[in-house]
C-alpha positions in Angstrom: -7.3 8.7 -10.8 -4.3 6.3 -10.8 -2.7 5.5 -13.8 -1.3 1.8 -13.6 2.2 3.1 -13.6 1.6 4.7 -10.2 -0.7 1.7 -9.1 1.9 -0.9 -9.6 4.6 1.4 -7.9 2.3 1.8 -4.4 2.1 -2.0 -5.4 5.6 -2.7 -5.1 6.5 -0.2 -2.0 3.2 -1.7 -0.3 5.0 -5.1 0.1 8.3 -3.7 0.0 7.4 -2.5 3.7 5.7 -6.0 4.0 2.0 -4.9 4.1 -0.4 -7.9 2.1 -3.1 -7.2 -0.3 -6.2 -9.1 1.0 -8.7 -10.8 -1.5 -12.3 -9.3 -0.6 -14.4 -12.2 0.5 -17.1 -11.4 -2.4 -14.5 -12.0 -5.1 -13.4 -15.0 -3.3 -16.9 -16.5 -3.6 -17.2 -15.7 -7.3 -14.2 -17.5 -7.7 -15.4 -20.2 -5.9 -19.2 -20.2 -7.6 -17.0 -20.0 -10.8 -17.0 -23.7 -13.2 -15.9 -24.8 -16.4 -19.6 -24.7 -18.2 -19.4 -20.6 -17.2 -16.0 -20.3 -18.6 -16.8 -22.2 -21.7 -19.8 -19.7 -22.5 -17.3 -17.1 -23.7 -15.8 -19.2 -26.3 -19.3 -20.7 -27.6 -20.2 -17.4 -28.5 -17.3 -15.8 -29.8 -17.7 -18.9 -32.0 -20.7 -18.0 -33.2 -20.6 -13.8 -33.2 -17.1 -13.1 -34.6 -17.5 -13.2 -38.3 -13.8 -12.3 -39.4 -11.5 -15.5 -38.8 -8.7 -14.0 -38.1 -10.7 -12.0 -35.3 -11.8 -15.1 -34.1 -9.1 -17.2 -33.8 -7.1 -14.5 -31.5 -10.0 -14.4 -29.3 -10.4 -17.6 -29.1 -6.4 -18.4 -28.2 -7.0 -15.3 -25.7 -9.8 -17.1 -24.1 -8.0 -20.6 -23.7 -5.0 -18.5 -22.5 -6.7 -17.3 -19.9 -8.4 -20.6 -18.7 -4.8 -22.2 -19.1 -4.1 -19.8 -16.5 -6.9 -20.5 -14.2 -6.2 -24.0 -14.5 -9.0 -25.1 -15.8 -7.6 -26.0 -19.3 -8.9 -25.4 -22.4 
């Protein structure tokens, strides 16, 4: 097994020699199937399952963080 040290140095001397990483096709269509109502679902029950608020509220600035970055806005 790889540690992600040595993953993200193949990484870099992969496209340092101008080789390209190619998305699977099967995660492409995930993406694709992906909508906002599936990406809400994760927030709606941290909502409701995290008791301590302090718990809570990181995971819920994690989750909008991450949709931020999918551009799907929180």
């Amino acid at each position: 097994m790889v540690n992600k040290d040595v993953g993200a140095a193949y990484a870099i001397a992969r496209r340092g020699l101008g080789l390209k990483e190619a998305v699977p096709q099967n995660h492409k269509k995930l993406l694709q199937s992906l909508n906002i109502g599936v990406l809400e679902e994760p927030k709606d029950y941290v909502s409701q399952r995290v008791k301590k608020v302090a718990l809570r509220k990181r995971h819920l600035r994690e989750i909008d963080r991450l949709l931020l970055s999918l551009g799907s806005g929180p």
